[in-house]
C-alpha positions as CSV (number, residue, x, y, z in Angstrom):
1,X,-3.2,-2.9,48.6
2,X,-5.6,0.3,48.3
3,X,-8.9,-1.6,48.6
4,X,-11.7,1.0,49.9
5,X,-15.3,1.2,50.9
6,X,-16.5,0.6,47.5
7,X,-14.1,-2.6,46.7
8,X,-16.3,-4.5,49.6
9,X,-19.3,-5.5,47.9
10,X,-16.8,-7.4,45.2
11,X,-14.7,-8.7,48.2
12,X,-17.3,-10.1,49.6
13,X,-18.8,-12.3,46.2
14,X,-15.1,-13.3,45.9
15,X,-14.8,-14.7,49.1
16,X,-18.0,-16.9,49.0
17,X,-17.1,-17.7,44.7
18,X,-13.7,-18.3,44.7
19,X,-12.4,-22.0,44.2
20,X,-10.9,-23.3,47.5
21,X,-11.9,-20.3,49.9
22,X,-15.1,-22.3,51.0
23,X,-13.1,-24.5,52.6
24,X,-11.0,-21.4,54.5
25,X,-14.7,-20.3,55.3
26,X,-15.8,-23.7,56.5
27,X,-13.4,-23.8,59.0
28,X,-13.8,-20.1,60.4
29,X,-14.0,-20.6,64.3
30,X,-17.8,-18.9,63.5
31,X,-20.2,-19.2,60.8
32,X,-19.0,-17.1,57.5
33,X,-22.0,-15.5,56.3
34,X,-22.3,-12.9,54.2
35,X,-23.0,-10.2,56.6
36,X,-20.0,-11.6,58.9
37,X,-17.3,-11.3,56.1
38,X,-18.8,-7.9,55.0
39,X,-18.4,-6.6,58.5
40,X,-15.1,-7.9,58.9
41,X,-13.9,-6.5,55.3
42,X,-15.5,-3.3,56.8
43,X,-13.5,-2.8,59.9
44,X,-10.6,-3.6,58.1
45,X,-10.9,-0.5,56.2
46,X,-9.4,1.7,59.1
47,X,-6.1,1.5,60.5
48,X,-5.8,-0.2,63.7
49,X,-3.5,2.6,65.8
């Protein structure tokens, strides 16, 4: 979708002040802090192969 590096502070507010996604985070298999779904929004920057 063209996010990059600078898009991840913005994902990150969404994520935790979005309607309905608290539930999505509640139910992670760990705890969704900030710093984990900031990480994870991170490594998803690169391609996989």
């Amino acid at each position: 979708m063209g996010y990059t590096d600078q898009d991840v502070d913005k994902l990150v507010h969404l994520a935790f002040n979005t309607p309905s996604l608290d539930g999505l985070l509640g139910i992670a298999p760990i705890k969704a802090t900030e710093k984990v779904v900031r990480a994870i929004f991170e490594d998803s920057m690169a391609p996989l192969a």
